[in-house]
C-alpha positions as CSV (number, residue, x, y, z in Angstrom):
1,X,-31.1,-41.9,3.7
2,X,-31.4,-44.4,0.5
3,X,-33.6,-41.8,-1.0
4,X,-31.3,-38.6,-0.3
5,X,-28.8,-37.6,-3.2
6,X,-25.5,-36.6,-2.2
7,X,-26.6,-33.2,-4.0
8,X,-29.4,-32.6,-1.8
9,X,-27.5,-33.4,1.1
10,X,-24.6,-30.8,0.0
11,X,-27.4,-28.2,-1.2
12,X,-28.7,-28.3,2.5
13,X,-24.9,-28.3,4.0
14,X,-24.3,-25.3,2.3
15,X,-27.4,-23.5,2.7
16,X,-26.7,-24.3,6.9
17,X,-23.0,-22.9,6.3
18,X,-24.0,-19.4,5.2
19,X,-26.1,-19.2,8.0
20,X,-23.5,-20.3,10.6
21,X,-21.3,-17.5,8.7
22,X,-24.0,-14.9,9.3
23,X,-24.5,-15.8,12.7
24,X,-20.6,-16.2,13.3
25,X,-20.7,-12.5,11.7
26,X,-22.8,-11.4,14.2
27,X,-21.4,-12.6,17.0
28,X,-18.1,-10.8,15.8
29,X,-16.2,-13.8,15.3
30,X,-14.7,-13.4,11.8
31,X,-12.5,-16.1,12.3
32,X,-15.1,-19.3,12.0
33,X,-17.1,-17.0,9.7
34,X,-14.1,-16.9,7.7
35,X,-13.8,-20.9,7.9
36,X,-17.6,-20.9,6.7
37,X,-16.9,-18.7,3.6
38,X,-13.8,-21.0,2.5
39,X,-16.4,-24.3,3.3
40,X,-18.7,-22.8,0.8
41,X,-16.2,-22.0,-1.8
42,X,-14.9,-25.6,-1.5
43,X,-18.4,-27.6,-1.9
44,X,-20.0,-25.1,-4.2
45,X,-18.1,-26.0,-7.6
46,X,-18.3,-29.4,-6.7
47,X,-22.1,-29.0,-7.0
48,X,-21.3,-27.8,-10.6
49,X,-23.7,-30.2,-13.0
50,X,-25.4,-31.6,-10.2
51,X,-27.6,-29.1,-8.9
52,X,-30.0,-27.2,-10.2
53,X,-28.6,-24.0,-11.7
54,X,-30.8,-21.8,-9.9
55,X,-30.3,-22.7,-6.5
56,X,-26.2,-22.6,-7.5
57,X,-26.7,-19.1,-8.6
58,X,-28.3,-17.8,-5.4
59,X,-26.0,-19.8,-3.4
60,X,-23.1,-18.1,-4.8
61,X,-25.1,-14.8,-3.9
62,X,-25.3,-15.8,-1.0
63,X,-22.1,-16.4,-0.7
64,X,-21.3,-13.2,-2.1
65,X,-23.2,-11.4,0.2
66,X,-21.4,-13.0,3.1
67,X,-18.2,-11.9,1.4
68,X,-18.9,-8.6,1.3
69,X,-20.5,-8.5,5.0
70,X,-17.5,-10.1,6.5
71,X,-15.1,-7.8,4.7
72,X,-17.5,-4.9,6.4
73,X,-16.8,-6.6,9.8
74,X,-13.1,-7.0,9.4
75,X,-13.0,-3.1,8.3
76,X,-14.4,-2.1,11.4
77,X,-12.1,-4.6,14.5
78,X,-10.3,-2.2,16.1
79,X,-6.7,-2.8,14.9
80,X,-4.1,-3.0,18.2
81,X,-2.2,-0.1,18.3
82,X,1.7,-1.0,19.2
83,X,3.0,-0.8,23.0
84,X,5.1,2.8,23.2
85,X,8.6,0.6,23.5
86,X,7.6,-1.0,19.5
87,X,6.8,2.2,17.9
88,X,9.6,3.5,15.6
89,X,11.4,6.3,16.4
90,X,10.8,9.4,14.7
91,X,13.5,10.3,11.5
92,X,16.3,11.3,12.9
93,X,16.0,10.6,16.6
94,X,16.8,7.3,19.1
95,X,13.9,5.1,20.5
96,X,14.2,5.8,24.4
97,X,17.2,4.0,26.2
98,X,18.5,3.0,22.4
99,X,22.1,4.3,21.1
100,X,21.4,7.6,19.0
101,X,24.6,6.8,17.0
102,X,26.7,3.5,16.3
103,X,29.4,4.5,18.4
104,X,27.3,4.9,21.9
105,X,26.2,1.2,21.4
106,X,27.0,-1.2,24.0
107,X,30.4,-2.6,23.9
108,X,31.9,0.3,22.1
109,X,33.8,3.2,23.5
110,X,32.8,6.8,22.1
111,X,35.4,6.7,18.7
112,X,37.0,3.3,19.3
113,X,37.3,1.3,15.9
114,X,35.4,-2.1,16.2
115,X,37.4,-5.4,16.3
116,X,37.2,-7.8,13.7
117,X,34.5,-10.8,14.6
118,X,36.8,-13.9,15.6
119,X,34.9,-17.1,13.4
């Protein structure tokens, strides 16, 4: 361990956290693929000076790449479609079991003015 640089050691942590991304990615769980991507983004301009520029340039492709192919994966979840009783109710007409005007709503009689609120 006395011979290992910090640099090396965050080189190889990086390198391990794009793969865990990918394979996170293809087990369709964006959400700690996700958590790899910020990782990366955290360590990588830390690196800045004490890496070797080329292996900081193909990291950030790589990191790139993981971008774009989680972005792909996120695109394609099925999005959950509301339950019947949260969809809004077309212009003009009353959710089912809702007042269709102010005055059938509960607690009011059909042209009754409303009484002032008490504080």
């Amino acid at each position: 361990m006395r011979k290992l640089g910090v640099a090396e050691l965050l080189l190889g942590t990086v390198a391990s956290l794009l793969q865990l991304g990918y394979a996170k990615l293809g087990e369709k769980n964006t959400g700690e693929a996700r958590l790899a991507i910020e990782a990366v983004r955290a360590l990588v301009p830390v690196l800045e000076g004490s890496a070797p520029t080329d292996r900081l340039r193909d990291l950030r492709q790589a990191t790139a790449n993981l971008q774009l192919a989680y972005a792909d994966a996120v695109a394609r979840e099925p999005r959950p479609q509301p339950a019947p009783a949260e969809r809004a109710p077309a212009e003009g007409t009353a959710a089912e079991g809702a007042p269709a005007t102010a005055d059938e709503a509960p607690g009011r009689e059909s042209g009754a003015e409303a009484a002032p609120e008490e504080p």
